[in-house]
DSSP file (Angstrom, degrees, kcal/mol; ACC not computed):
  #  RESIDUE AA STRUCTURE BP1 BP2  ACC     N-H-->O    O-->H-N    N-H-->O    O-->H-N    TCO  KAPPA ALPHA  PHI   PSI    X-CA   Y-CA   Z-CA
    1    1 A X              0   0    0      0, 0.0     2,-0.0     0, 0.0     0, 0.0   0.000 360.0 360.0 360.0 127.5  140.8   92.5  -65.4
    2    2 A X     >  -     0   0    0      1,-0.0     4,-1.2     0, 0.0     0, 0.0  -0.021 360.0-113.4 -55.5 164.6  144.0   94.3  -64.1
    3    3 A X  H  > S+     0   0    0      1,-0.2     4,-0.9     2,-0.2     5,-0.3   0.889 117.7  61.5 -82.1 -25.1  144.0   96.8  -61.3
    4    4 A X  H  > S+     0   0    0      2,-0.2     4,-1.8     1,-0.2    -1,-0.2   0.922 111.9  40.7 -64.2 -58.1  145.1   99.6  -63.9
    5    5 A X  H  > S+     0   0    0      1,-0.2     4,-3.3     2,-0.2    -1,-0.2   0.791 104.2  63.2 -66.3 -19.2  141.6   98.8  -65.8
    6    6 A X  H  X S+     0   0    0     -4,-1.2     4,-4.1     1,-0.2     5,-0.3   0.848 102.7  49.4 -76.0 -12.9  139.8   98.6  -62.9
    7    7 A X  H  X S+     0   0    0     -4,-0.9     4,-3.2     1,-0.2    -2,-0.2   0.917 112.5  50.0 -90.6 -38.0  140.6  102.4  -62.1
    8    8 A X  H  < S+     0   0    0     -4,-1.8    -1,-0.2    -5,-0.3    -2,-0.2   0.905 109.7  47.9 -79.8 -25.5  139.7  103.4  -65.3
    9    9 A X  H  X S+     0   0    0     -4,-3.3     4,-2.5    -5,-0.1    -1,-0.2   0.918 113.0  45.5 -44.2 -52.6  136.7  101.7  -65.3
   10   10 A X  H  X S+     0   0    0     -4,-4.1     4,-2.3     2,-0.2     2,-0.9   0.949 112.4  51.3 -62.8 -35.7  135.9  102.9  -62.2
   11   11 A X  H  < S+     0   0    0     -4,-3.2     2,-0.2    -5,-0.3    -1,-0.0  -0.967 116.7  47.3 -76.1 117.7  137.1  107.0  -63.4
   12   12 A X  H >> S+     0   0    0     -2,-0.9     4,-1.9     0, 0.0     3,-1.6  -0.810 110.9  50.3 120.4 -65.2  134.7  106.3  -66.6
   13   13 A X  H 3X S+     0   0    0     -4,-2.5     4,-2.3     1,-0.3    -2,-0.2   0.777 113.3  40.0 -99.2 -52.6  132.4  105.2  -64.2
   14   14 A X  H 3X S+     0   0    0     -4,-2.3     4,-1.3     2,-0.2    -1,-0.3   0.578 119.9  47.7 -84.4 -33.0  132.7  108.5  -61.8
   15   15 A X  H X> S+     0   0    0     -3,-1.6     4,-2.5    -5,-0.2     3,-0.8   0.927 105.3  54.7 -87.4 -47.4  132.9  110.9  -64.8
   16   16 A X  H 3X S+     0   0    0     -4,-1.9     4,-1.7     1,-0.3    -2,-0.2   0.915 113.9  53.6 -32.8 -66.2  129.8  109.3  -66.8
   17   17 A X  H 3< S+     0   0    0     -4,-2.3     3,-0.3    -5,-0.3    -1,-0.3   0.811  99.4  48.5  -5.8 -86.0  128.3  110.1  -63.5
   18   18 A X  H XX S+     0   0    0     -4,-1.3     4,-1.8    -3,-0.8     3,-0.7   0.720 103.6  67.8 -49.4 -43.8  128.9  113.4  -62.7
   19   19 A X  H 3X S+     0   0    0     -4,-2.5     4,-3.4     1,-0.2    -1,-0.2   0.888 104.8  42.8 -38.6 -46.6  127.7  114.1  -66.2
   20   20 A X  H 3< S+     0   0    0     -4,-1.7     4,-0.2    -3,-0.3    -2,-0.2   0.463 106.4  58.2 -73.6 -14.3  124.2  112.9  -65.1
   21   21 A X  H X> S+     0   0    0     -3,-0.7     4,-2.9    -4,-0.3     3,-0.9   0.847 109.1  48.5 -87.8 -49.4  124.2  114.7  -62.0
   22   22 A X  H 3< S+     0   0    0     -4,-1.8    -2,-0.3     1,-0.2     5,-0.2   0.862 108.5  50.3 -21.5 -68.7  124.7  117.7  -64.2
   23   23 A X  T 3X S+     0   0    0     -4,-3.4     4,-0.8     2,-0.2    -1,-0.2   0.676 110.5  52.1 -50.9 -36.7  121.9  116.8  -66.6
   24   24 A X  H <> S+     0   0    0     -3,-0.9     4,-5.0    -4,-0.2     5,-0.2   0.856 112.5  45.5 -73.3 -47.6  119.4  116.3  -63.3
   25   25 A X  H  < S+     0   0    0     -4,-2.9     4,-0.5     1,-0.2    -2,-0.2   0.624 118.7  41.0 -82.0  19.1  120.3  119.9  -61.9
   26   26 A X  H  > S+     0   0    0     -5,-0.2     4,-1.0     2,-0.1    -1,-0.2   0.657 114.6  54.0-116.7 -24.9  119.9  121.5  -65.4
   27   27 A X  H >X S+     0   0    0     -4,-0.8     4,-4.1     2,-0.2     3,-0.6   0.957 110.7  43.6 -57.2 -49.4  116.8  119.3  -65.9
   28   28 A X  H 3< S+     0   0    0     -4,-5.0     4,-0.2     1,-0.3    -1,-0.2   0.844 113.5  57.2 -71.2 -23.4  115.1  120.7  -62.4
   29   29 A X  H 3> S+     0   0    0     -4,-0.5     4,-1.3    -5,-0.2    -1,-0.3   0.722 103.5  50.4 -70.7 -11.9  116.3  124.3  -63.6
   30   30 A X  H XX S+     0   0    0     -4,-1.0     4,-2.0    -3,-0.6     3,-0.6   0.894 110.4  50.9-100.6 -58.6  114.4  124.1  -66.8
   31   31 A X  H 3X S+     0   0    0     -4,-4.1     4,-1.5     1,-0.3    -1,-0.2   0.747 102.8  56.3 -94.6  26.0  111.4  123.1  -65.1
   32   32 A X  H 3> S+     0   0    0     -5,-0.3     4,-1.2    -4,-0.2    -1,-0.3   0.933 106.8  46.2 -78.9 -46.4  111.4  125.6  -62.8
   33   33 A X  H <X S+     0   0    0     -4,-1.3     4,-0.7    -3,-0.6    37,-0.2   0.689 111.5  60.5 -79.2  -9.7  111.5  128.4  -65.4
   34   34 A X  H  < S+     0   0    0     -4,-2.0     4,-0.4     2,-0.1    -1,-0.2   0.916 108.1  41.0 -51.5 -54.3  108.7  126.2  -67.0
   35   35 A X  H >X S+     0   0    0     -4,-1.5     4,-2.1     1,-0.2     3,-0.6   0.824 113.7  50.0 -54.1 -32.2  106.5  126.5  -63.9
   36   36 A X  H 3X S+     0   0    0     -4,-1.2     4,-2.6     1,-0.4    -1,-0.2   0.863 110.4  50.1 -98.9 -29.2  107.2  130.1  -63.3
   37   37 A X  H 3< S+     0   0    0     -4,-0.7     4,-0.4    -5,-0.2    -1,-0.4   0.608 116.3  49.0 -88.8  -1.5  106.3  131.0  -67.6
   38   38 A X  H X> S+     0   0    0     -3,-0.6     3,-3.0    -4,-0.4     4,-2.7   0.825 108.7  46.4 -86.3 -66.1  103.0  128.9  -66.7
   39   39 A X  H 3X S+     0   0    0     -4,-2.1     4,-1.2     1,-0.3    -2,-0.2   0.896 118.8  56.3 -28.0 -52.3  102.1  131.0  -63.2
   40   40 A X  H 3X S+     0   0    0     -4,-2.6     4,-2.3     2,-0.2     3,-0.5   0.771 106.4  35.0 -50.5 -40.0  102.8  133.6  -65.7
   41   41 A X  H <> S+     0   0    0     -3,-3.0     4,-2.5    -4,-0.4    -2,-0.2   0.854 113.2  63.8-123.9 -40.7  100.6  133.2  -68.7
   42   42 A X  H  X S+     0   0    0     -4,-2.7     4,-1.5     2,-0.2    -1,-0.3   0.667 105.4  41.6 -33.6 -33.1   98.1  132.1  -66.2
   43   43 A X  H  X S+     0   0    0     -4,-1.2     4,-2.2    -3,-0.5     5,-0.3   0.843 115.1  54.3 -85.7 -64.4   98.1  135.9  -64.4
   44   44 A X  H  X S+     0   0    0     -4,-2.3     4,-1.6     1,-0.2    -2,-0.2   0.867 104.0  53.8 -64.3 -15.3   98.3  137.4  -68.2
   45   45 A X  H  X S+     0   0    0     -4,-2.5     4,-1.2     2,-0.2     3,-0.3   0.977 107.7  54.8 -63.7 -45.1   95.1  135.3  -68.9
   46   46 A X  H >X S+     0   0    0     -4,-1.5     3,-1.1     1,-0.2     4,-1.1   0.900 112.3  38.6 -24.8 -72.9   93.8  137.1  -65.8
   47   47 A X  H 3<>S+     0   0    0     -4,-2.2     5,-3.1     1,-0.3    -1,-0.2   0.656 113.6  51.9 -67.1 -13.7   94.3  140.4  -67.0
   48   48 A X  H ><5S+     0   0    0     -4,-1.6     3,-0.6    -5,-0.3    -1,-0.3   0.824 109.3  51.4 -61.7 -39.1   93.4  139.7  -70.3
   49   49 A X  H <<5S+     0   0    0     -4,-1.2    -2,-0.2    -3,-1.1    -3,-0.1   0.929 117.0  38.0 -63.9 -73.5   90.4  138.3  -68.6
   50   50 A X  T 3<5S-     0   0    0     -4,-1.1     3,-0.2     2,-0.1    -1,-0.2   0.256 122.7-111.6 -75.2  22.4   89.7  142.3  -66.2
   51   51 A X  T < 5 +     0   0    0     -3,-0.6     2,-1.3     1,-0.3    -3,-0.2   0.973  68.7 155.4  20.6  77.6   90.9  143.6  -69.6
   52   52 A X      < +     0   0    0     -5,-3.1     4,-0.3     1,-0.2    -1,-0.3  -0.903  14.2 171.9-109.8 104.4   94.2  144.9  -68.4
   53   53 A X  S >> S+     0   0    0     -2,-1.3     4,-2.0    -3,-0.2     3,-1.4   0.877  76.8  65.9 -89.7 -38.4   96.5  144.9  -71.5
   54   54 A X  H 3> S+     0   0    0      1,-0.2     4,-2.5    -3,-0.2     5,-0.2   0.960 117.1  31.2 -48.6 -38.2   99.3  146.8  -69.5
   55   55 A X  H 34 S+     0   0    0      1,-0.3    -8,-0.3    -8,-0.2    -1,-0.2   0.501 109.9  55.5-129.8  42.0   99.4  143.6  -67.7
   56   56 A X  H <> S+     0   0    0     -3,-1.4     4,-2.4    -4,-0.3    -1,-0.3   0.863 112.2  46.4 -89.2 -39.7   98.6  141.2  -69.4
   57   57 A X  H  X S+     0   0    0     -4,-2.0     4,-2.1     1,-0.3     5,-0.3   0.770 114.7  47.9 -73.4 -41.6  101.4  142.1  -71.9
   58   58 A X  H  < S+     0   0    0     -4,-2.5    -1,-0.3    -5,-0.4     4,-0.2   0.650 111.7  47.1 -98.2   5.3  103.9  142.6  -69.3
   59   59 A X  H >> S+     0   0    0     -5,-0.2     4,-3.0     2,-0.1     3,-1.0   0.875 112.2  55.5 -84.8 -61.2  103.1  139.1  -67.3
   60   60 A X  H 3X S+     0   0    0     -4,-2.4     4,-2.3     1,-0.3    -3,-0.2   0.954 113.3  42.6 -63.9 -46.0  103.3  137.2  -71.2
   61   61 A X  H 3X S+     0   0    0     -4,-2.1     4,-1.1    -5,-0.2    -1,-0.3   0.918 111.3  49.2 -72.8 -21.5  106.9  138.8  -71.5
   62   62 A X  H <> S+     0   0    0     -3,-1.0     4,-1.8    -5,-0.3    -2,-0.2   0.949 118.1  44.4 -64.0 -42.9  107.9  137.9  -67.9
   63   63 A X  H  X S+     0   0    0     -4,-3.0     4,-4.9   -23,-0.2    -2,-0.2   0.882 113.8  48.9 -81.8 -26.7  106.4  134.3  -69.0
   64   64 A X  H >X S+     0   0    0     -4,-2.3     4,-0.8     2,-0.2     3,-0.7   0.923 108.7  55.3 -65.0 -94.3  108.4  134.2  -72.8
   65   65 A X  H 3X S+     0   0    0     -4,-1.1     4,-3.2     1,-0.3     5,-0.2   0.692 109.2  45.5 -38.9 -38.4  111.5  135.2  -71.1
   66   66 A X  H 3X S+     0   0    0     -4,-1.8     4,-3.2    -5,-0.3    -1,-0.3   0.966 110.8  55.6 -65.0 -56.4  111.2  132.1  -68.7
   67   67 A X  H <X S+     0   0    0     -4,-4.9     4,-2.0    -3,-0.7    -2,-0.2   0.810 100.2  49.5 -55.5 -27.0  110.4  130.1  -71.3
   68   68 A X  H  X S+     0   0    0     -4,-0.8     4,-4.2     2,-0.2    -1,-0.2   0.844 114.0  57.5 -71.4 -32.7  113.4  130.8  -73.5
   69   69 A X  H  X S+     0   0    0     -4,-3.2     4,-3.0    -5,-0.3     5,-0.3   0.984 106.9  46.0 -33.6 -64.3  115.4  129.9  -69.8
   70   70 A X  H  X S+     0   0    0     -4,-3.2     4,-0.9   -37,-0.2    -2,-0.2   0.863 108.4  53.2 -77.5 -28.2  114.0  126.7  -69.5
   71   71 A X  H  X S+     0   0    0     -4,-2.0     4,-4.3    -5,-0.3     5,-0.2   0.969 111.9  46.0 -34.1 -59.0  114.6  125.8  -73.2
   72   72 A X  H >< S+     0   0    0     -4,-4.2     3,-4.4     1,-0.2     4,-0.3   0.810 115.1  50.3 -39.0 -85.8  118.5  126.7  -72.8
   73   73 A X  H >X S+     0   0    0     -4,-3.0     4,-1.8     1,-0.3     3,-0.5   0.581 114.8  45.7 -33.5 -25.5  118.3  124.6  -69.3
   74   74 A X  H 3< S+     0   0    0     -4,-0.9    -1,-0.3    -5,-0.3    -2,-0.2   0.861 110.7  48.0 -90.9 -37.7  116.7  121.9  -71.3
   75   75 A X  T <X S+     0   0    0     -3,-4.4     4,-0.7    -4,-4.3    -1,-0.3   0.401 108.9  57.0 -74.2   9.9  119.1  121.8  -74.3
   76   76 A X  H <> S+     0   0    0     -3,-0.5     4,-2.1    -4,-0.3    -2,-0.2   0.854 111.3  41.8-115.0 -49.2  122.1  121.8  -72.0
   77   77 A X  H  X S+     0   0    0     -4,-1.8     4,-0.8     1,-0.3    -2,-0.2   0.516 107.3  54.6 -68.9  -7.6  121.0  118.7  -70.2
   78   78 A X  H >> S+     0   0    0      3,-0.1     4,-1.4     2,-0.1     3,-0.9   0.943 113.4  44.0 -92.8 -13.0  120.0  116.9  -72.8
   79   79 A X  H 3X S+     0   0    0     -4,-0.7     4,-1.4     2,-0.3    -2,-0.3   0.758 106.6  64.7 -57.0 -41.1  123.8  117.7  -74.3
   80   80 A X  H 3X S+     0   0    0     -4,-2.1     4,-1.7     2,-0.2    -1,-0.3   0.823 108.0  40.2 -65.3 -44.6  124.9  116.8  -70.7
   81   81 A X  H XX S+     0   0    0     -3,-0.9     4,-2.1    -4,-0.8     3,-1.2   0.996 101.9  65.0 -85.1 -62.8  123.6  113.2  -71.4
   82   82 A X  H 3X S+     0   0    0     -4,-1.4     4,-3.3     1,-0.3    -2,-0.2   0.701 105.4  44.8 -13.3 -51.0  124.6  112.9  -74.5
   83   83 A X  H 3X S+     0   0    0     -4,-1.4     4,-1.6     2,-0.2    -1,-0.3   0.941 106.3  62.2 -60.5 -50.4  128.2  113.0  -73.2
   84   84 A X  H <X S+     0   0    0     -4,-1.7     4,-1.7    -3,-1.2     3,-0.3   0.946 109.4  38.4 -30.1 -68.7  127.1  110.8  -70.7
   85   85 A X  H  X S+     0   0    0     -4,-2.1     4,-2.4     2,-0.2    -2,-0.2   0.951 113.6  56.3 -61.6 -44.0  126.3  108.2  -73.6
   86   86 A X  H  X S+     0   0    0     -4,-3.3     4,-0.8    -5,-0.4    -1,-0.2   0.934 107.6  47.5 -67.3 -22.9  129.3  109.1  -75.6
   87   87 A X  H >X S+     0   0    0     -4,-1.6     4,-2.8    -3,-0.3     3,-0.6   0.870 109.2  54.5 -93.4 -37.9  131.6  108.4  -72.9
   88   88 A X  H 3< S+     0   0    0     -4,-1.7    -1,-0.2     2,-0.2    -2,-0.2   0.902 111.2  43.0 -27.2 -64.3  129.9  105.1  -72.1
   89   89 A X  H 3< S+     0   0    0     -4,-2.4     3,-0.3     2,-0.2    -2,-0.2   0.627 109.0  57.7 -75.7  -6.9  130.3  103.8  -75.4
   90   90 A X  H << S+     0   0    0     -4,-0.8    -2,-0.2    -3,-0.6    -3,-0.2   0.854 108.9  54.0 -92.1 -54.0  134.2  105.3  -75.7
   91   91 A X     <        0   0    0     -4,-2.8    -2,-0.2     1,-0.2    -1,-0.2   0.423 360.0 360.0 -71.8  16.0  134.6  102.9  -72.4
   92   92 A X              0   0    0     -3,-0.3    -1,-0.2    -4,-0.2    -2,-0.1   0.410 360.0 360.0 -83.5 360.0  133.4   99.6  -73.9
């Protein structure tokens, strides 16, 4: 291997990388807005529970709105690896 390939291994190496670091902090954001739409639906079962519709209704939208967060987060990392893989198989 030449020195010219080794650096481009190694920059392959460095971006492929960085992709994946990407993909971990979009992973931990997704389940964070996972936890938070569970703590949520968990409170509107409570009030569903003291029959509180006001807040049961407005805890279930607090917890829908997380949840559509942590989907995005979740499609973006797995897209994040996916690049991560394409760019791996583009450096073989």
């Amino acid at each position: 291997m030449t020195e010219e390939q080794g650096l481009v291994s190694e920059d392959a190496h460095t971006v492929e990388h960085e992709h994946h670091m990407q993909a971990a902090d979009l992973h931990r954001l997704a389940a964070h807005h996972f936890a938070a739409a569970a703590r949520h639906q968990l409170v509107a079962a409570e009030a569903d529970e003291a029959d509180d519709v006001q807040g049961a209704a407005y805890r279930a939208y607090l917890a829908y709105g997380h949840q559509i967060q942590a989907v995005s987060y979740a499609e973006e990392a797995a897209l994040r690896d996916e690049e991560a893989d394409e760019d791996d198989v583009e450096t073989e």
